[in-house]
C-alpha distance (Angstrom), angle and dihedral (degrees) to the residues before:
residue distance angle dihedral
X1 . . .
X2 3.76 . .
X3 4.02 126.1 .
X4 3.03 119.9 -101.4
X5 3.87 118.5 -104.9
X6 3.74 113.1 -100.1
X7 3.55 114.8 -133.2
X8 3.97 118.5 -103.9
X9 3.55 111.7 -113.3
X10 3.82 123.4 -132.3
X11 3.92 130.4 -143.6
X12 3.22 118.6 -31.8
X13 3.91 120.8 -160.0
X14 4.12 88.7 -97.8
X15 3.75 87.5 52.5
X16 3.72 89.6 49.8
X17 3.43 94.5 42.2
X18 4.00 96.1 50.6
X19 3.86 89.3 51.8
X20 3.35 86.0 50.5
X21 3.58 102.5 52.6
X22 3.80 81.6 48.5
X23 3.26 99.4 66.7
X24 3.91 96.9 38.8
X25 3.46 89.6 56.8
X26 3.81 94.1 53.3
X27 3.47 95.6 44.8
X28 3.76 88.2 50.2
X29 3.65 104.5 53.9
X30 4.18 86.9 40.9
X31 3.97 84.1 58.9
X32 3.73 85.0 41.6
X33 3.35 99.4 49.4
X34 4.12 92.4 44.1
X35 4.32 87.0 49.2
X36 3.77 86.8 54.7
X37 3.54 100.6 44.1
X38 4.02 90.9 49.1
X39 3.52 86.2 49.2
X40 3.89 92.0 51.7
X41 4.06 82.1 49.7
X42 3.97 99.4 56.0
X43 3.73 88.0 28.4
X44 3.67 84.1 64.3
X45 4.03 104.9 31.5
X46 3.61 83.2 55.6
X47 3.56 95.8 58.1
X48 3.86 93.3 39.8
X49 3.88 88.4 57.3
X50 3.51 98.8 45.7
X51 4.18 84.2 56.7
X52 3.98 89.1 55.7
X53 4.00 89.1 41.2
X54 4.01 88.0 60.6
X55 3.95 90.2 40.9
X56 3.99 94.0 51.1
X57 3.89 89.7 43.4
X58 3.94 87.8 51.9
X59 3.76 85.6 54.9
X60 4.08 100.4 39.6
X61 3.75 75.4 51.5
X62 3.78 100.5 55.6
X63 3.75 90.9 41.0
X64 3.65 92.7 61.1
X65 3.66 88.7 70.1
X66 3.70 99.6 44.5
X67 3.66 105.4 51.9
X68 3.74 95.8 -82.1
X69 3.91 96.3 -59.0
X70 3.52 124.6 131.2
X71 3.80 120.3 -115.1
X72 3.81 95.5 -101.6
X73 4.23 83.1 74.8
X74 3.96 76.9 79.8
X75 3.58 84.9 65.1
X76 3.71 100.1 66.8
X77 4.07 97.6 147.7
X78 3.60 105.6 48.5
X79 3.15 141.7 20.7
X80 4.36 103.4 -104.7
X81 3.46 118.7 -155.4
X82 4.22 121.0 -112.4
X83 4.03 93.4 -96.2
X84 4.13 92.1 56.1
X85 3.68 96.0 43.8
X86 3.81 84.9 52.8
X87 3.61 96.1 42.9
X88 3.76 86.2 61.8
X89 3.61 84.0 62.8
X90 4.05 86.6 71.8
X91 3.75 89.9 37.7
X92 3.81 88.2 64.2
X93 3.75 102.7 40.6
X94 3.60 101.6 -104.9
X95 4.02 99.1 108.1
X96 3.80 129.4 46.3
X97 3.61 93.3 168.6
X98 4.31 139.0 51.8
X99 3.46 103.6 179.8
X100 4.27 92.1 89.7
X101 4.12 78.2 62.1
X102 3.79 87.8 72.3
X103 3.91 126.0 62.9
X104 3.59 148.8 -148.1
X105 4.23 112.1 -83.1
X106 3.79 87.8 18.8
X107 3.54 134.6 149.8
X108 4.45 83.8 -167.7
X109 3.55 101.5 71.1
X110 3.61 121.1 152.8
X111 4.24 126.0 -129.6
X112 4.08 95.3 -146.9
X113 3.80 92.8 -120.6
X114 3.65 100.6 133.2
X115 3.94 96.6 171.7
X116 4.23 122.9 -143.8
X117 3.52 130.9 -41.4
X118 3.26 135.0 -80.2
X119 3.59 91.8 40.7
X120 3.77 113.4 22.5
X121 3.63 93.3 -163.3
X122 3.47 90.5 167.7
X123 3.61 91.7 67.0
X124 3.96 124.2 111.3
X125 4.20 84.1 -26.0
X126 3.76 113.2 -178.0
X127 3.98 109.3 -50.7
X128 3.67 88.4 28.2
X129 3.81 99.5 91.8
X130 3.72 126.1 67.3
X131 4.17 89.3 176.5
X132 3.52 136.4 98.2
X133 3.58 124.3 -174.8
X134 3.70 143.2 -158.6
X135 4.29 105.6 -112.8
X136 3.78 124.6 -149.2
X137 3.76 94.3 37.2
X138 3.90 126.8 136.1
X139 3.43 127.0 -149.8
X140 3.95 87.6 -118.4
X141 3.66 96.1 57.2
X142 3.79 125.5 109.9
X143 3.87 109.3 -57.8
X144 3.37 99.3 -137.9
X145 3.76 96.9 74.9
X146 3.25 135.7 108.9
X147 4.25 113.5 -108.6
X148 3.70 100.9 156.4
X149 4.28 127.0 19.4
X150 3.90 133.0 149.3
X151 3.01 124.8 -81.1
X152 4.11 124.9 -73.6
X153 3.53 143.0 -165.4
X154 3.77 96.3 -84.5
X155 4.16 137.9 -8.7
X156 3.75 95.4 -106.5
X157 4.03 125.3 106.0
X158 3.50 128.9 -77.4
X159 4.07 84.8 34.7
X160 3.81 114.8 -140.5
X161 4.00 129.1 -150.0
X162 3.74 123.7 -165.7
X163 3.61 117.5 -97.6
X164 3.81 101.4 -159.5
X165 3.89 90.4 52.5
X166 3.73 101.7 71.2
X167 3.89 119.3 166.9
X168 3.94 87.4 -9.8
X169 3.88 122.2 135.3
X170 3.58 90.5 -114.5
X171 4.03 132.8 113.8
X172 3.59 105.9 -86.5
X173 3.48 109.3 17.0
X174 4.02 122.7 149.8
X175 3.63 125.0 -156.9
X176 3.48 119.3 -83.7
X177 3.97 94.1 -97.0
X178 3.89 86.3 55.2
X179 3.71 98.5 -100.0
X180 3.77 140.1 135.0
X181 3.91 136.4 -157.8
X182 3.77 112.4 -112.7
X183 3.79 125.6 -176.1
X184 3.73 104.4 -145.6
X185 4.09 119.6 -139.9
X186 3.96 79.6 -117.2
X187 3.62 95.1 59.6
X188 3.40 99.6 -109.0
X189 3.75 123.7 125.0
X190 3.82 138.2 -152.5
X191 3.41 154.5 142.6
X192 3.60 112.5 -90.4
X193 3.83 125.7 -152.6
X194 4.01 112.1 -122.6
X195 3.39 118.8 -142.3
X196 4.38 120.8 -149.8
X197 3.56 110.7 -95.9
X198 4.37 98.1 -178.2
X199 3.89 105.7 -61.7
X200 3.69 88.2 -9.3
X201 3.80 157.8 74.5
X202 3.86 124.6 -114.3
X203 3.21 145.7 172.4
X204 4.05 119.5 -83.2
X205 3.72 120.5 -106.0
X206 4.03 99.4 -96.4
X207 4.12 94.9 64.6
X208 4.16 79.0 48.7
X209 3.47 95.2 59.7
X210 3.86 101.9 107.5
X211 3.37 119.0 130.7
X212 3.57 125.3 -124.9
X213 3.71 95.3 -104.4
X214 3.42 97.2 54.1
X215 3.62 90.4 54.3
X216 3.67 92.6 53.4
X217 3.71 94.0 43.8
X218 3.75 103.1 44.5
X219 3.90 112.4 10.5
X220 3.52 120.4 -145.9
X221 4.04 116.5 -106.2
X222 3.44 126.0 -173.1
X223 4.15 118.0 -159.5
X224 3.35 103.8 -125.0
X225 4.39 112.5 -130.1
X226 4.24 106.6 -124.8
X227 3.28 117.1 -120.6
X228 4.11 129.3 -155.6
X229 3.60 118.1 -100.0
C-alpha cells in the first residue's frame, strides 16, 4: 500500500524573503544606475557650459575694444564660418587656448595645436569647433538672444537638432533630457529645454520672439561650424 502524498508546502518566510531581496536589489541598482547616469549628464553639461562661458567671455572681451561688435564685424565681405571668426580671437590676443571650442559627447573636439602667430591657422581648423553663433550681434543688444549655441542640423533660423541622436557624437545631437547649451547676449549660459518641432528639436517660443520688423530689418544669420572633408 502506497504512502500517502505529503502535501506541498507554500512560501515560507525565507522564500518570501529571498524574492524579496530580489526585487530590492533590482530596483536598487536600476535607481542606481539612473542616479549615475544623471550625474554623468550634469557632470557633463556643466563642463560643456563652462567651455561656451570662456568662448562668450573671449568675445564680450574683444567687443570691448571694437565698439561693442563682435569679431565677425572683421568679416565685412563674406559671410566666415564660426571656426574663423573664432580663430580671430587668437589672432588678436584674446585666446591662448581651443580646446573650450570643443564639448563633451562631441564628434568636434579640438587637438590644442594652435600654430604661429600672426595667423594661428592651426586654431579651431575644421572639426575643431562644436559652436555656432548668432552674427551681426552687439554686445548692447537685447540679452535674451542667442550669441553662441551647439551645433544644429543646418545654419538657417529657427535651428533644429536631431531628436533620435541624443548624447551621440554626431552633428546635432541634444543631451539626453532634450536640451542644448546657449550663450545668452547677456553672458549668461544654460541649458535650454527643446521643444519637438515634427521629427525634430527646436528652440522654445521665447528665443522666437522677434518681431517681424526685426526680421526684415536685420535678418538672422547663423555662422555655420566647418566640418572635415
Amino acid at each position: 500500500m502506497s504512502e500517502p502524498e505529503k502535501p506541498k508546502k507554500g512560501w515560507g518566510a525565507r522564500h518570501i524573503f529571498g524574492a524579496f531581496l530580489c526585487v530590492a536589489l533590482a530596483t536598487g541598482f536600476i535607481l542606481a544606475y539612473c542616479v549615475f547616469r544623471t550625474s554623468v549628464e550634469w557632470v557633463n553639461q556643466v563642463g560643456t557650459t563652462s567651455n561656451v562661458v570662456q568662448i562668450g567671455t573671449a568675445m564680450k572681451i574683444w567687443a570691448e575694444d571694437h565698439r561693442g561688435f563682435y569679431p565677425d564685424s572683421v568679416f565685412k565681405e563674406e559671410t566666415p564660418s564660426a571656426n574663423k571668426v573664432f580663430r580671430q580671437l587668437f589672432r588678436d590676443g584674446i585666446c591662448e587656448n581651443d580646446k573650450f571650442f570643443g564639448a563633451s559627447q562631441s564628434p568636434y573636439m579640438a587637438d590644442g595645436e594652435i600654430g604661429e602667430e600672426p595667423d594661428f591657422t592651426e586654431a579651431v581648423k575644421a572639426g575643431e569647433n562644436h559652436w555656432m553663433m548668432i552674427s551681426g550681434l552687439n554686445s548692447q543688444e537685447r540679452g535674451y538672444r542667442p550669441l553662441i549655441f551647439e551645433n544644429a542640423l543646418s545654419p538657417t533660423w529657427p535651428p533644429r537638432w536631431r531628436a533620435d541622436m541624443a548624447n551621440k557624437p554626431v552633428r546635432a545631437r541634444a543631451w539626453r533630457n532634450r536640451k542644448i547649451i546657449i550663450y545668452r547676449n547677456d553672458g549668461s549660459a544654460a541649458p535650454e529645454p527643446l521643444v519637438m518641432d515634427g521629427e525634430t528639436l527646436g528652440l522654445p517660443e521665447e528665443f522666437r520672439k522677434i518681431s517681424e520688423d526685426e526680421l526684415k530689418n536685420k535678418p538672422i544669420t547663423i555662422l555655420d561650424i566647418e566640418e572635415k572633408k
